[in-house]
C-alpha positions in Angstrom: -21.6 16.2 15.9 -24.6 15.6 17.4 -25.2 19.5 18.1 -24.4 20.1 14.2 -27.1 17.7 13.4 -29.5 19.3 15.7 -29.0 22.3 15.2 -29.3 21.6 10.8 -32.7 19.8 11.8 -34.1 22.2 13.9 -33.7 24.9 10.9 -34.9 22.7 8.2 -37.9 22.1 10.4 -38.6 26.0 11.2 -39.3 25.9 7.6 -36.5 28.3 6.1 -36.0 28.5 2.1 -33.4 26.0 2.5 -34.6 23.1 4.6 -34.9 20.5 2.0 -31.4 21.2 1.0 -30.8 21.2 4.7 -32.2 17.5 5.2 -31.1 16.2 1.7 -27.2 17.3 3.1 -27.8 15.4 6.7 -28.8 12.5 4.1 -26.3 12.6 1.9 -23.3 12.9 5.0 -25.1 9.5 6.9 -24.3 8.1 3.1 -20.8 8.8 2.9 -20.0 9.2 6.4 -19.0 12.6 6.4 -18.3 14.0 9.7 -20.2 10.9 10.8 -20.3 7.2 10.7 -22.1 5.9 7.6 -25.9 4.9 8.1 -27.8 3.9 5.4 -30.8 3.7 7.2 -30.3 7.3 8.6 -29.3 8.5 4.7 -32.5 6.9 3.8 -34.5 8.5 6.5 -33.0 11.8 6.1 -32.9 11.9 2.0 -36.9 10.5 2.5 -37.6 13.6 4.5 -36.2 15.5 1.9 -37.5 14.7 -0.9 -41.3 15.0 0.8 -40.4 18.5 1.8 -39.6 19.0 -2.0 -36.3 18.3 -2.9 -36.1 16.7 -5.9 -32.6 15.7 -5.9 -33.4 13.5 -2.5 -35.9 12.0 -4.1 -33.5 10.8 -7.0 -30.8 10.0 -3.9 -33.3 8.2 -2.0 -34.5 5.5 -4.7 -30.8 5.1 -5.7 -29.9 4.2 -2.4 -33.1 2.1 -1.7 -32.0 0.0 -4.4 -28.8 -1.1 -2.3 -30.5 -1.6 1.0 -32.4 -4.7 2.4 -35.9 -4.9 2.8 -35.3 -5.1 6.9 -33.1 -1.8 6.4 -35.6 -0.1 3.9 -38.3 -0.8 6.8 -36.4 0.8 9.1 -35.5 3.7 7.4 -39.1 4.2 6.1 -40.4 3.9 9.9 -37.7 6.1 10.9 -38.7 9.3 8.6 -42.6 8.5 9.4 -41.9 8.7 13.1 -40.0 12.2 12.5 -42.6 13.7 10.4 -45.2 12.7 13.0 -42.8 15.0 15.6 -42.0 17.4 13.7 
């Protein structure tokens, strides 16, 4: 699993036409646990990452799920996409 998830992340951030499709996907399988164990914080993070890169249905994913999550988990999640975006 964990090369799928690099290797989806390391395309979406080379910048192809699809890479906030790419990172909306990784957010939406943390959410249902598809092919994965479900993380909410990591859907958040993922479907956060998204939507900045453009993806409009992230964005829409993103404040549905932040309505279910805690305000320690929203936190997290938040810290967790900031700290990718500063690597990446």
């Amino acid at each position: 699993m964990a090369r799928f998830e690099m290797q989806t992340v390391s395309d979406a951030a080379m910048g192809g036409d699809n890479r906030a499709d790419a990172l909306c996907e990784m957010g939406l399988a943390y959410a249902t646990g598809r092919g994965r164990p479900v993380d909410m914080v990591a859907a958040h993070k993922w479907l956060n990452i998204a939507a900045i890169k453009g993806c409009d249905r992230a964005a829409g994913l993103r404040a549905d799920l932040a309505a279910t999550m805690s305000k320690t988990e929203l936190a997290a999640a938040l810290r967790a996409a900031r700290e990718w975006m500063t690597l990446h």
